[in-house]
Backbone as XML, in Angstrom:
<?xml version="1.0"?>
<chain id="A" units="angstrom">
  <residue number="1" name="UNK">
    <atom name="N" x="0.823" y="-1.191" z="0.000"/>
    <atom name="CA" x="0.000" y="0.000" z="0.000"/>
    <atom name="C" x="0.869" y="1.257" z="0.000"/>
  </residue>
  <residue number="2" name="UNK">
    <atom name="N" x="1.931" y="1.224" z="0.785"/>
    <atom name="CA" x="2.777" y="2.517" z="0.587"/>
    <atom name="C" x="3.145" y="2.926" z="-0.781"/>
  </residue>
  <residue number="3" name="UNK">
    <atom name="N" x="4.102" y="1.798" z="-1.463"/>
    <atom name="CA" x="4.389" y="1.463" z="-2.454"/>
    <atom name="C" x="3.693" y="2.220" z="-3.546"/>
  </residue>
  <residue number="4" name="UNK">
    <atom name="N" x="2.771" y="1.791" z="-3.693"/>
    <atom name="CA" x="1.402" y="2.358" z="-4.262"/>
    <atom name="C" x="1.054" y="4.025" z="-4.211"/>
  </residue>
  <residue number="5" name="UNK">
    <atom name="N" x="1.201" y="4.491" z="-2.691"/>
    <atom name="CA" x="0.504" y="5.985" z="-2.525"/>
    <atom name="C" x="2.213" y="6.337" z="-2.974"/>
  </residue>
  <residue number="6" name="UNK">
    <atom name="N" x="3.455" y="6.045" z="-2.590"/>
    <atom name="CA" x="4.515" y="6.540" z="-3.324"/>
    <atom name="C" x="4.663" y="7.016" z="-4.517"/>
  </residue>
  <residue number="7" name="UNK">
    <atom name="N" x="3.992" y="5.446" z="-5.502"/>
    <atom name="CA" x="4.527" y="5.957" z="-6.780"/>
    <atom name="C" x="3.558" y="7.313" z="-7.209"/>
  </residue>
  <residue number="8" name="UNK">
    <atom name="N" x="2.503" y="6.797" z="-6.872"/>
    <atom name="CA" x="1.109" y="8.636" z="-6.789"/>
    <atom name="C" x="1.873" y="9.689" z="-6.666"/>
  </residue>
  <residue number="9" name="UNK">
    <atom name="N" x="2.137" y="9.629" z="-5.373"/>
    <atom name="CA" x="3.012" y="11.029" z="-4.956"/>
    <atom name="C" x="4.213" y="11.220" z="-6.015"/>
  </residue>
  <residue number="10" name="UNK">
    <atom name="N" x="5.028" y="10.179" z="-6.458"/>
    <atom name="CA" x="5.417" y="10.999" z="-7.506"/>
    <atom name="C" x="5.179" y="11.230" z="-8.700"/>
  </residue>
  <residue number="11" name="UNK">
    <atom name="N" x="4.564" y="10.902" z="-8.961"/>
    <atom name="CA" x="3.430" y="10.929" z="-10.397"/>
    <atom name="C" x="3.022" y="12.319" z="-10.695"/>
  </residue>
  <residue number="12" name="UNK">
    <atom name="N" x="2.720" y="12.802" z="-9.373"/>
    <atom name="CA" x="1.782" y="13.950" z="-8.984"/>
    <atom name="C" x="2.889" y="15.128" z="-8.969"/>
  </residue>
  <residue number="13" name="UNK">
    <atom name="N" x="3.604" y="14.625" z="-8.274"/>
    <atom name="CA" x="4.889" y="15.731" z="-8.285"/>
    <atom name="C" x="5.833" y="16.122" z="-9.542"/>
  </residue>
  <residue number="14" name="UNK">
    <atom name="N" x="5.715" y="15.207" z="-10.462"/>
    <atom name="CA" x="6.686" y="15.157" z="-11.512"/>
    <atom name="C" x="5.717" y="15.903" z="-12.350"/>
  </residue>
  <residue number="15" name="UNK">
    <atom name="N" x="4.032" y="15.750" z="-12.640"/>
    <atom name="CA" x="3.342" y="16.176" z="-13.501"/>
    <atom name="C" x="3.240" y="18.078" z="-12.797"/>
  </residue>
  <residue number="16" name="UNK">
    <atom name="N" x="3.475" y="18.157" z="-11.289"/>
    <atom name="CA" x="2.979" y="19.417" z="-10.961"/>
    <atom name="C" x="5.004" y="20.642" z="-11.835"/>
  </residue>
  <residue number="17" name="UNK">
    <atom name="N" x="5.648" y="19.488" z="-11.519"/>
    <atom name="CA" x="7.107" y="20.023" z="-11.910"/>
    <atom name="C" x="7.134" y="20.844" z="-13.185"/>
  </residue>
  <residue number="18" name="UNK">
    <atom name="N" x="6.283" y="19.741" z="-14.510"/>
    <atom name="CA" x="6.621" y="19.856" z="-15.802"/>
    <atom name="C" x="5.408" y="21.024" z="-15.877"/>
  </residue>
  <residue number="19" name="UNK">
    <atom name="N" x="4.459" y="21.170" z="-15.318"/>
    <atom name="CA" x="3.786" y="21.826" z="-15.567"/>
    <atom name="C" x="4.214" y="23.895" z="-14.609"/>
  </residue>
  <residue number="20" name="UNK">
    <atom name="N" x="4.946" y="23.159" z="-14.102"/>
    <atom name="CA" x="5.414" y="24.741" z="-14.004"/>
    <atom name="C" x="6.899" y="25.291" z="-13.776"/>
  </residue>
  <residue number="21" name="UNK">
    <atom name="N" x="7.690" y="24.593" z="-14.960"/>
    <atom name="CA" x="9.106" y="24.747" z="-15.653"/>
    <atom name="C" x="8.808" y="24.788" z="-17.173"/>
  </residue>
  <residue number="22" name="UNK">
    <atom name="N" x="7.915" y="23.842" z="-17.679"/>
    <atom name="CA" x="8.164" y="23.839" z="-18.743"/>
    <atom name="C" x="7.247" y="25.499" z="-19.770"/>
  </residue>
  <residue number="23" name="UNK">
    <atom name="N" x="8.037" y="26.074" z="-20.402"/>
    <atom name="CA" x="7.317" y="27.458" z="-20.476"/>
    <atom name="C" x="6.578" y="26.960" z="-22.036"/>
  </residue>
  <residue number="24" name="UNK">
    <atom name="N" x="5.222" y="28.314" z="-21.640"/>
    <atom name="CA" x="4.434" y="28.071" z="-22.503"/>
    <atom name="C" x="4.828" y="28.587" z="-23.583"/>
  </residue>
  <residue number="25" name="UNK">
    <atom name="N" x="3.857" y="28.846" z="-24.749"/>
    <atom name="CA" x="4.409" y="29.549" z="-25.918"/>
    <atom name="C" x="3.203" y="31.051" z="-25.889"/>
  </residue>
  <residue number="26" name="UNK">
    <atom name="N" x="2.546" y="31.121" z="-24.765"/>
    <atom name="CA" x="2.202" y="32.042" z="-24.494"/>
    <atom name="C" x="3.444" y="33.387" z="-23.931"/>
  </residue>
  <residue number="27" name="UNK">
    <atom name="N" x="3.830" y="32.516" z="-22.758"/>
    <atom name="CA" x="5.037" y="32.987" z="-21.987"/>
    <atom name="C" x="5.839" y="33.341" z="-23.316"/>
  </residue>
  <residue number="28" name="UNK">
    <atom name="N" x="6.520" y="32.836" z="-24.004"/>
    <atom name="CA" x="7.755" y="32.912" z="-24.856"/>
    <atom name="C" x="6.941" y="34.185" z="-25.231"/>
  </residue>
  <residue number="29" name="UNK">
    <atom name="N" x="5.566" y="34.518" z="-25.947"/>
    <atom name="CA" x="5.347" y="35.509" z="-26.869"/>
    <atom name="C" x="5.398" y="36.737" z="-25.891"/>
  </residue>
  <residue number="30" name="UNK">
    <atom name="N" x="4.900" y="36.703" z="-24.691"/>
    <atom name="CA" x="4.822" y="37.730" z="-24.251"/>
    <atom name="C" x="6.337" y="38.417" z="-23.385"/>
  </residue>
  <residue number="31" name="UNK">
    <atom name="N" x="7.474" y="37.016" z="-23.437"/>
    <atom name="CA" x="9.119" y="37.790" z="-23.617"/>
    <atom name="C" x="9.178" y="38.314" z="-24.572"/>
  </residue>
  <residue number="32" name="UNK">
    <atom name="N" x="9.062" y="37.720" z="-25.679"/>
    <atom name="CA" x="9.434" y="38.027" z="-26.889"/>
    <atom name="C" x="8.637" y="39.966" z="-27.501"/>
  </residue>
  <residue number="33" name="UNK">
    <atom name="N" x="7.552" y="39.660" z="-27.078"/>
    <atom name="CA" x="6.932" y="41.084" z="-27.048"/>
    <atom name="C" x="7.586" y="42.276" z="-25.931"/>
  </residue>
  <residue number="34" name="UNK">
    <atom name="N" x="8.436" y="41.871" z="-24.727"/>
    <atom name="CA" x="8.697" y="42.584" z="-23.537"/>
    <atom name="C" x="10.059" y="43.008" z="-24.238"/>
  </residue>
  <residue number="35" name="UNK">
    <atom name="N" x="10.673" y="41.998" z="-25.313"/>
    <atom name="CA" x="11.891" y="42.927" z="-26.173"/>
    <atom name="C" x="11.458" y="43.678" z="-27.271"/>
  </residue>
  <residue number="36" name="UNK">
    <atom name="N" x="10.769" y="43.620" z="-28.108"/>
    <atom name="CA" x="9.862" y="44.446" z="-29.054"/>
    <atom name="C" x="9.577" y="46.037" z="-28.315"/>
  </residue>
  <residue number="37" name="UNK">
    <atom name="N" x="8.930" y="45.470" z="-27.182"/>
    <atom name="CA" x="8.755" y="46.928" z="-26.252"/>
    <atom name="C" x="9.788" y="48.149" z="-25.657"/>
  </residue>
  <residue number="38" name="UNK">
    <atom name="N" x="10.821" y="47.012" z="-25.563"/>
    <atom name="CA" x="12.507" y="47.882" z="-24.976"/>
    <atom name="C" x="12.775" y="48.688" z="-26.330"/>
  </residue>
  <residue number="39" name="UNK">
    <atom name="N" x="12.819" y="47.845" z="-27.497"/>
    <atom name="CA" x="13.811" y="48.736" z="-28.587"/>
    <atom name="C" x="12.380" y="49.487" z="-28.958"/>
  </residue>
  <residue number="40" name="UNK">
    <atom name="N" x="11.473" y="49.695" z="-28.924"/>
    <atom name="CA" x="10.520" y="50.832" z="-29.409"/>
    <atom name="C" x="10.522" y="52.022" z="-28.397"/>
  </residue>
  <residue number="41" name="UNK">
    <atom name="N" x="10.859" y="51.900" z="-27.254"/>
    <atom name="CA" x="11.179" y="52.621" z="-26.004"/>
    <atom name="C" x="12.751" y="53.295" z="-25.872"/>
  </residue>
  <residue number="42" name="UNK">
    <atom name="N" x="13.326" y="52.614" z="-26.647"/>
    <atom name="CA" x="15.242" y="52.719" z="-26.754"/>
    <atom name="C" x="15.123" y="54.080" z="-28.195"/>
  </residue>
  <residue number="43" name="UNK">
    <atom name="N" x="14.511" y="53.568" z="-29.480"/>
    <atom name="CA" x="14.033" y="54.178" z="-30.295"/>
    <atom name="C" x="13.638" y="55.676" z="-29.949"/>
  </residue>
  <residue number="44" name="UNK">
    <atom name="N" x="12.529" y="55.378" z="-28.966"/>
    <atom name="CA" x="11.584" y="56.993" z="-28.769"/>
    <atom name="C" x="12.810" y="57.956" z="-28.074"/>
  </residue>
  <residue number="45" name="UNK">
    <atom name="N" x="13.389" y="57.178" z="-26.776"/>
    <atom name="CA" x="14.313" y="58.141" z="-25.849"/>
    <atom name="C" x="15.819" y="57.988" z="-25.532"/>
  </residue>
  <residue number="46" name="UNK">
    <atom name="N" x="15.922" y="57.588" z="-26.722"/>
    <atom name="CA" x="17.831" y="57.366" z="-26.530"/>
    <atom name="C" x="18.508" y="58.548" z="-26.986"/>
  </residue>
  <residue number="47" name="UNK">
    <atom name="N" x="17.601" y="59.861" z="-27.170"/>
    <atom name="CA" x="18.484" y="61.152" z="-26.950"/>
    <atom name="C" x="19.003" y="61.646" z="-25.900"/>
  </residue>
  <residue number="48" name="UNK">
    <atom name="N" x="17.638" y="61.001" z="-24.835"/>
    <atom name="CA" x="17.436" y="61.805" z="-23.480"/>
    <atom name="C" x="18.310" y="60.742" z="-22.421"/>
  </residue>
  <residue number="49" name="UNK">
    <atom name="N" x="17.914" y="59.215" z="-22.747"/>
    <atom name="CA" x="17.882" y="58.494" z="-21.548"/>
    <atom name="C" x="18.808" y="57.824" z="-22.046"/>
  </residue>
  <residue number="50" name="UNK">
    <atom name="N" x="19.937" y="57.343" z="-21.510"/>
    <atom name="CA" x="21.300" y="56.440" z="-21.551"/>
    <atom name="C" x="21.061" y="55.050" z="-20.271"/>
  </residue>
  <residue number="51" name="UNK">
    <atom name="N" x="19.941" y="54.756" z="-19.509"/>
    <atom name="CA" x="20.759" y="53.897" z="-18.514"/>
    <atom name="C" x="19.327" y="53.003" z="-18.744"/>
  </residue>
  <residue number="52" name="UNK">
    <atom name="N" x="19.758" y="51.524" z="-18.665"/>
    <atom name="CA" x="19.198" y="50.603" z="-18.212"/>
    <atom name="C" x="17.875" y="50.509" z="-17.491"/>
  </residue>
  <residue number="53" name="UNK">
    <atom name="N" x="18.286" y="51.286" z="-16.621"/>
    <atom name="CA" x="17.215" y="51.184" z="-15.472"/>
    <atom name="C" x="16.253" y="52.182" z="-15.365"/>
  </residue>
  <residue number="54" name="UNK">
    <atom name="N" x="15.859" y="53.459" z="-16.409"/>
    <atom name="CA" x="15.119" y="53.791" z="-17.355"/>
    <atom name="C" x="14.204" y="52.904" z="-17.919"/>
  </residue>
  <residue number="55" name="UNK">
    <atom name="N" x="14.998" y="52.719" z="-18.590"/>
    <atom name="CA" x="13.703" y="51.565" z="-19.346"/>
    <atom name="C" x="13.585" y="50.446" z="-19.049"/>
  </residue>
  <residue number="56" name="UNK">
    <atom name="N" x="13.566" y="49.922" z="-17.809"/>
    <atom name="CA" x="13.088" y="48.537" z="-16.980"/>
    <atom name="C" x="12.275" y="49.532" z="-16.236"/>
  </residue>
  <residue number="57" name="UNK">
    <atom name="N" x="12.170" y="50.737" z="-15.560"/>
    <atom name="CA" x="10.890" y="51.152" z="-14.900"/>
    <atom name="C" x="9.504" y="51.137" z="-15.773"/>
  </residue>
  <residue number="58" name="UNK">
    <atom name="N" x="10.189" y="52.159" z="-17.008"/>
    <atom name="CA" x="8.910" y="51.952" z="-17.889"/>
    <atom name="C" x="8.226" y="50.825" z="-18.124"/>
  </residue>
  <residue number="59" name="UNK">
    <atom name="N" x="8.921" y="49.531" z="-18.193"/>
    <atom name="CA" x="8.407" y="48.529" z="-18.307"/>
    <atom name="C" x="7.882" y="47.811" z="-16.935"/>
  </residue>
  <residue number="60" name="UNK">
    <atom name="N" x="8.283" y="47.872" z="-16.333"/>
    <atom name="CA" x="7.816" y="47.197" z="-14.765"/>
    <atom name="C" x="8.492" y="46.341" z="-14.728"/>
  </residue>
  <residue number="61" name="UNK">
    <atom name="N" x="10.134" y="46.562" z="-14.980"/>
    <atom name="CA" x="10.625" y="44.877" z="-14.867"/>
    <atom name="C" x="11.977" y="45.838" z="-14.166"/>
  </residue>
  <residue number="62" name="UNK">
    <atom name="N" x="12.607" y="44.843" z="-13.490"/>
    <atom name="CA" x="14.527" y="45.567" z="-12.871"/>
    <atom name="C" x="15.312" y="45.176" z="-14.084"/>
  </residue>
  <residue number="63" name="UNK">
    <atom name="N" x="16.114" y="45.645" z="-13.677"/>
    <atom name="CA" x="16.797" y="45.810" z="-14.982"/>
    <atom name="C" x="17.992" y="44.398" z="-14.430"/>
  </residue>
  <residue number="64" name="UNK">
    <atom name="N" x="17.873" y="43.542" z="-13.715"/>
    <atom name="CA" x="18.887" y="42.133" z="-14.421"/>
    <atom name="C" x="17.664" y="41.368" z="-14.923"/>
  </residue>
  <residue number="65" name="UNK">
    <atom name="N" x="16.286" y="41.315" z="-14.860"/>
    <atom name="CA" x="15.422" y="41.110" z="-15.526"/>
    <atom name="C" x="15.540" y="41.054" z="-16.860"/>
  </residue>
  <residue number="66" name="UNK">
    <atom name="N" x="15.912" y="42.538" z="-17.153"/>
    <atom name="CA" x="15.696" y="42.676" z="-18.688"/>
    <atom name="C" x="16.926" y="42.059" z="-19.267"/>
  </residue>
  <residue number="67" name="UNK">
    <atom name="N" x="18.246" y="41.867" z="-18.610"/>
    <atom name="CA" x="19.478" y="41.593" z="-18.834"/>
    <atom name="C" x="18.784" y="39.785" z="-19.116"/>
  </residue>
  <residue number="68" name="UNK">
    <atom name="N" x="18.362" y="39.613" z="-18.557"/>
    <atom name="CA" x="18.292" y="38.020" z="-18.286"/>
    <atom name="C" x="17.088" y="37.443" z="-19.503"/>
  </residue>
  <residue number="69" name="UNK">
    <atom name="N" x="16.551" y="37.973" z="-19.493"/>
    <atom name="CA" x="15.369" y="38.263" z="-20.998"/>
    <atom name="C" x="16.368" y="38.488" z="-22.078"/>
  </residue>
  <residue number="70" name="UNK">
    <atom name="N" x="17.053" y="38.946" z="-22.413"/>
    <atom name="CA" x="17.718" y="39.231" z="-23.511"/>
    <atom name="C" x="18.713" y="38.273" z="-23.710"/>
  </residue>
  <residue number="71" name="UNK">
    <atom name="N" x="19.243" y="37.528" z="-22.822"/>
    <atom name="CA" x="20.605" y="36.574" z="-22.824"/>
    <atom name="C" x="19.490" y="35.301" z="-23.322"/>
  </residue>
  <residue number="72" name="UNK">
    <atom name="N" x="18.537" y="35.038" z="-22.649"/>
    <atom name="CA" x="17.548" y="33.940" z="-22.924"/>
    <atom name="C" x="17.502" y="33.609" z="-24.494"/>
  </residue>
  <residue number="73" name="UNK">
    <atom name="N" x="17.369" y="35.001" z="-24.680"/>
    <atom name="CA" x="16.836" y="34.922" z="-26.776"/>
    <atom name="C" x="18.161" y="35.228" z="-27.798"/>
  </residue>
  <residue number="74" name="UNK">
    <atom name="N" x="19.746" y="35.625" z="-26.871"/>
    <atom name="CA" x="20.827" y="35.618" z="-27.309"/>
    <atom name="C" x="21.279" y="36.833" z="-28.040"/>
  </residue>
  <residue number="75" name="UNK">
    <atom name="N" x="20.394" y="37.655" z="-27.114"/>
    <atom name="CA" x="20.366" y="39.024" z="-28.154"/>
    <atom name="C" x="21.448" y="39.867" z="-27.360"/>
  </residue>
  <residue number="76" name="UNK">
    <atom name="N" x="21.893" y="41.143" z="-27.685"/>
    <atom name="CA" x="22.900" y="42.001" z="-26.663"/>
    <atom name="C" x="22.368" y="42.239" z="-26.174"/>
  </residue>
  <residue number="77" name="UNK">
    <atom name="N" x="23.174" y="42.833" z="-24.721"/>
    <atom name="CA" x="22.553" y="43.011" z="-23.501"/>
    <atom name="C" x="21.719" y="44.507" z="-23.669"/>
  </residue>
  <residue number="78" name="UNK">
    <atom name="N" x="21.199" y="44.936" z="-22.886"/>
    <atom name="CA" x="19.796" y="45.990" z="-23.175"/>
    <atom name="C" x="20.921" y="47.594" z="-22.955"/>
  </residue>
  <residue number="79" name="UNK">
    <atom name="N" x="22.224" y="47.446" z="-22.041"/>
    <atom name="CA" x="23.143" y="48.937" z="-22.140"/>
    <atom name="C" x="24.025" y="48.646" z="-23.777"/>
  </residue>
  <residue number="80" name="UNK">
    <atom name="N" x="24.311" y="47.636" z="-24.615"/>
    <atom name="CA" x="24.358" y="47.804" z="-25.836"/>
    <atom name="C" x="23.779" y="47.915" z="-26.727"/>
  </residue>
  <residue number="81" name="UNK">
    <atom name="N" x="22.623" y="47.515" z="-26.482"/>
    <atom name="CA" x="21.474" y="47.950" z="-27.907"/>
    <atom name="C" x="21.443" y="49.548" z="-27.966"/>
  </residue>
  <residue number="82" name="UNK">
    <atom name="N" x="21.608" y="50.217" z="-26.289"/>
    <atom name="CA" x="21.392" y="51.485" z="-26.341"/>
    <atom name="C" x="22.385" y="52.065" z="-27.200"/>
  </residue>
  <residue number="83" name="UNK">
    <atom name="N" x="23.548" y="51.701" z="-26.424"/>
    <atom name="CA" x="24.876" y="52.238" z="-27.003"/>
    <atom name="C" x="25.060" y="52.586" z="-28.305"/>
  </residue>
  <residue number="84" name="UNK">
    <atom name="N" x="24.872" y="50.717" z="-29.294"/>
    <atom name="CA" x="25.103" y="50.968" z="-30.479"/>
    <atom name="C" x="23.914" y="51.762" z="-31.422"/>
  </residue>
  <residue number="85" name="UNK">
    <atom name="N" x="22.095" y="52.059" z="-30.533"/>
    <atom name="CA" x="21.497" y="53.059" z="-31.366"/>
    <atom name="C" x="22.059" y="54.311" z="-30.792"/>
  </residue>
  <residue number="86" name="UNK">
    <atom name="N" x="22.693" y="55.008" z="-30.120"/>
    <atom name="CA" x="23.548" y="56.129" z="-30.195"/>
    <atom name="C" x="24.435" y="56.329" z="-31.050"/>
  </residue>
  <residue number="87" name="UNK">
    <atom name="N" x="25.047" y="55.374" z="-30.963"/>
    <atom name="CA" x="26.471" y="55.219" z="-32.223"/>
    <atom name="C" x="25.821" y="55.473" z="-33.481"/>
  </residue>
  <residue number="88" name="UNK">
    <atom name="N" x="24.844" y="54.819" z="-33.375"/>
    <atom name="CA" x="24.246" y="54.798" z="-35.169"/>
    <atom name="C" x="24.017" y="56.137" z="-35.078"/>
  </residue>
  <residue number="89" name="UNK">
    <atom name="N" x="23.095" y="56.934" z="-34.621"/>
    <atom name="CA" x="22.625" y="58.088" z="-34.919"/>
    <atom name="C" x="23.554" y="59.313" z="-35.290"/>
  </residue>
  <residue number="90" name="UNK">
    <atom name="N" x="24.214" y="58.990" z="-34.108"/>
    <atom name="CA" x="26.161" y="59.794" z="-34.248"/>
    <atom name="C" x="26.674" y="59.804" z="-35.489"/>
  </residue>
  <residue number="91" name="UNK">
    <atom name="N" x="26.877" y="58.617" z="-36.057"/>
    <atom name="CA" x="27.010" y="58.364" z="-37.194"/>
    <atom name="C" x="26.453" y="59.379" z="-38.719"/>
  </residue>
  <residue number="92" name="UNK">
    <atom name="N" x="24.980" y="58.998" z="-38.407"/>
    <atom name="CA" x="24.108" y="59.410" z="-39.417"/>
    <atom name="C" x="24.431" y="61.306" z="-39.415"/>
  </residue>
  <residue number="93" name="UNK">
    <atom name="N" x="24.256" y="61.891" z="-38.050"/>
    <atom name="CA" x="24.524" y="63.164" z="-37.940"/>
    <atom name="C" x="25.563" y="63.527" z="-38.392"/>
  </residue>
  <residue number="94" name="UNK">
    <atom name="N" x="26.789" y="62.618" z="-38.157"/>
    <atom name="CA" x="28.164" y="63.208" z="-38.769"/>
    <atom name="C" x="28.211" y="62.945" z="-40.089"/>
  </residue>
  <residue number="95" name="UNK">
    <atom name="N" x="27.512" y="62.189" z="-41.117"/>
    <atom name="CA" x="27.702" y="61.758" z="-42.380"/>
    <atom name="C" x="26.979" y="62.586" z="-42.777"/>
  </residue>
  <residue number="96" name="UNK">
    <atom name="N" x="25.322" y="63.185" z="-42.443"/>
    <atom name="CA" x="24.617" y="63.896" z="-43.485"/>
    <atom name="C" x="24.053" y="65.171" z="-42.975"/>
  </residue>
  <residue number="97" name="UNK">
    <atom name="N" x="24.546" y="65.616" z="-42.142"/>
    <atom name="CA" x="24.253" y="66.923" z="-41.415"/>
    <atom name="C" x="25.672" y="68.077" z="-41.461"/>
  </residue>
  <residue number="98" name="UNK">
    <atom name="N" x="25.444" y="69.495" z="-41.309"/>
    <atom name="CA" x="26.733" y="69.905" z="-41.636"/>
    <atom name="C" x="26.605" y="70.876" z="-39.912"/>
  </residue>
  <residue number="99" name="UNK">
    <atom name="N" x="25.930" y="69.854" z="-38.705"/>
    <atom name="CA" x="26.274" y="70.107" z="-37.533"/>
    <atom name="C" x="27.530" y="69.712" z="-36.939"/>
  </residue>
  <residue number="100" name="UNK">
    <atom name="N" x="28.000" y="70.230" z="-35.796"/>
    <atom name="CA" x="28.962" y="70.560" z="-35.274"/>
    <atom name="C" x="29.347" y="69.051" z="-34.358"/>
  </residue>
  <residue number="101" name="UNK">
    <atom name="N" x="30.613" y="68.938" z="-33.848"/>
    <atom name="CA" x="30.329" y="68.029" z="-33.060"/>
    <atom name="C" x="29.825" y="68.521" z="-31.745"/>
  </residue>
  <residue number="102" name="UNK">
    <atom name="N" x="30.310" y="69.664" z="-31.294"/>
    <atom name="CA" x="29.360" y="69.609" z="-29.822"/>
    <atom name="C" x="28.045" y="69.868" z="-29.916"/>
  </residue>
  <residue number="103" name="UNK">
    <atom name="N" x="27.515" y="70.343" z="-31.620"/>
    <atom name="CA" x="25.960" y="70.312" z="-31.295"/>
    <atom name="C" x="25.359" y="69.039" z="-31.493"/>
  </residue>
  <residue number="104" name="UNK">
    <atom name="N" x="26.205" y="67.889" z="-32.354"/>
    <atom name="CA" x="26.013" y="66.765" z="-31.727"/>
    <atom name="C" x="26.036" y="65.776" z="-30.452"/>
  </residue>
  <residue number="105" name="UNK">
    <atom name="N" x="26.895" y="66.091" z="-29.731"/>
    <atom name="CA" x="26.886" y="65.788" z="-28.188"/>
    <atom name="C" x="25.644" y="66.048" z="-27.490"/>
  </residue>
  <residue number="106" name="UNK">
    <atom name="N" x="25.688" y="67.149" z="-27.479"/>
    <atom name="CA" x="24.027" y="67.684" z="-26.610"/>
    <atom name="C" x="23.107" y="67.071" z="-27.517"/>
  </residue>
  <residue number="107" name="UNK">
    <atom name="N" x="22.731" y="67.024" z="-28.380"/>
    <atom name="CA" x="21.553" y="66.493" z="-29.137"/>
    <atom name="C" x="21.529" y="64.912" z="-28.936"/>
  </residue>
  <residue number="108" name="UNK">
    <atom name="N" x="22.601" y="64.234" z="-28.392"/>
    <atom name="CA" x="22.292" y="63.392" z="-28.069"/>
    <atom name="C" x="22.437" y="63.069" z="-26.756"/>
  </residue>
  <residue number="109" name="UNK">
    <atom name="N" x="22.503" y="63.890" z="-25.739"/>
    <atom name="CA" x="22.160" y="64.120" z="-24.241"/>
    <atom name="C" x="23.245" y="64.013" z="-23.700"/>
  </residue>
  <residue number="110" name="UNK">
    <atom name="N" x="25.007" y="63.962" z="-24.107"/>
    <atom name="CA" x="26.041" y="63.937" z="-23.389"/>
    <atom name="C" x="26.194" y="65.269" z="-22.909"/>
  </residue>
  <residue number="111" name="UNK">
    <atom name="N" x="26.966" y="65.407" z="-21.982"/>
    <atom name="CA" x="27.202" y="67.390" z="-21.412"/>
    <atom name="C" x="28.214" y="67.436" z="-21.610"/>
  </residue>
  <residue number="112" name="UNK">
    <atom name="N" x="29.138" y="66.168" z="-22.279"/>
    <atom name="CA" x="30.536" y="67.092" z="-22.104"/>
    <atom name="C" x="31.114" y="66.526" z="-23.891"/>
  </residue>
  <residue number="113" name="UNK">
    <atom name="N" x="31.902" y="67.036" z="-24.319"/>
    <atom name="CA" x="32.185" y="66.607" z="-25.793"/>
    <atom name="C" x="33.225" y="65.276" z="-26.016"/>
  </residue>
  <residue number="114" name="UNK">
    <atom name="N" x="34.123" y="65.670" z="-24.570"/>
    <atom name="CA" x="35.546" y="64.577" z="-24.521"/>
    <atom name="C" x="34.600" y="63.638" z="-23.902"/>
  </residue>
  <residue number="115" name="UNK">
    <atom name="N" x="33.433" y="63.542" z="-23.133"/>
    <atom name="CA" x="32.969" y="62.244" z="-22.832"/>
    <atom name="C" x="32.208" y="61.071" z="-24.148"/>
  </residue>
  <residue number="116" name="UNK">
    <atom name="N" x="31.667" y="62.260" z="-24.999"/>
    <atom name="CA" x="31.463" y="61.752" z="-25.941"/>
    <atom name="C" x="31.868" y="61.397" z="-26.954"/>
  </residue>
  <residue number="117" name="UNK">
    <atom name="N" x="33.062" y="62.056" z="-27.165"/>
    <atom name="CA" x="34.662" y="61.404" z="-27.788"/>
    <atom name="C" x="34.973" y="60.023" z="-27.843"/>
  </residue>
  <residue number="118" name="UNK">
    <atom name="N" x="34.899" y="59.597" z="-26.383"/>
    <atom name="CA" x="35.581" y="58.528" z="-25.763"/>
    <atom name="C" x="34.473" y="57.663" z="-25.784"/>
  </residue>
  <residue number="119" name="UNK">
    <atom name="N" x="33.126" y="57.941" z="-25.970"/>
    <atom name="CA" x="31.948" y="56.739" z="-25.892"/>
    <atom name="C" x="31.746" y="56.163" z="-27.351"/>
  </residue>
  <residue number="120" name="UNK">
    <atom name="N" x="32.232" y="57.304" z="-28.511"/>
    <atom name="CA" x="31.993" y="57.412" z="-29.733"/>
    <atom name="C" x="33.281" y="56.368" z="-30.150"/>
  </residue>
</chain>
């Protein structure tokens, strides 16, 4: 009789396990949508906002959250996506604009020009 309520109990335990490790494809869509949401948010305010933890408030998540969401799907971490859409824009301003570099700095929210030298 033990024998018996044993193997139950683990029957029961192994089915309660798989059922809440194994992720849904609900779950996956709605990570997968929580990165969709960062770079449309990175997009709108990466003149203004440089840090991480910016845009994990907006979202309601901490920011090793979002770090840990992004390693999951193998993507860069969420302070390089920023980085390199700064870089890009930097870019674009210095190739087709006949602005300055420090009116590029401020336009993209650095205060100092040698900091943005050295990030560039």
């Amino acid at each position: 009789m033990l024998l018996v309520l044993l193997k139950r109990l683990i029957i029961y335990i192994t089915s309660l396990a798989k059922s809440e490790y194994i992720p849904s494809a609900k779950n996956q869509e709605e990570r997968f949508h929580l990165i969709r949401k960062f770079n449309l948010l990175v997009e709108a305010n990466f003149k203004i906002e440089h840090s991480v933890s910016f845009y994990a408030d907006r979202l309601y998540k901490s920011p090793k959250t979002l770090s840990n969401l992004f390693a999951i799907y193998n993507q860069s971490t969420p302070s390089q996506i920023i980085q390199k859409r700064i870089i890009l824009e930097a870019k674009r301003l210095l190739l087709y604009t006949d602005r300055t570099i420090k009116h590029i700095t401020f336009e993209l929210g650095f205060e100092d020009v040698s900091y943005f030298s050295n990030f560039f």
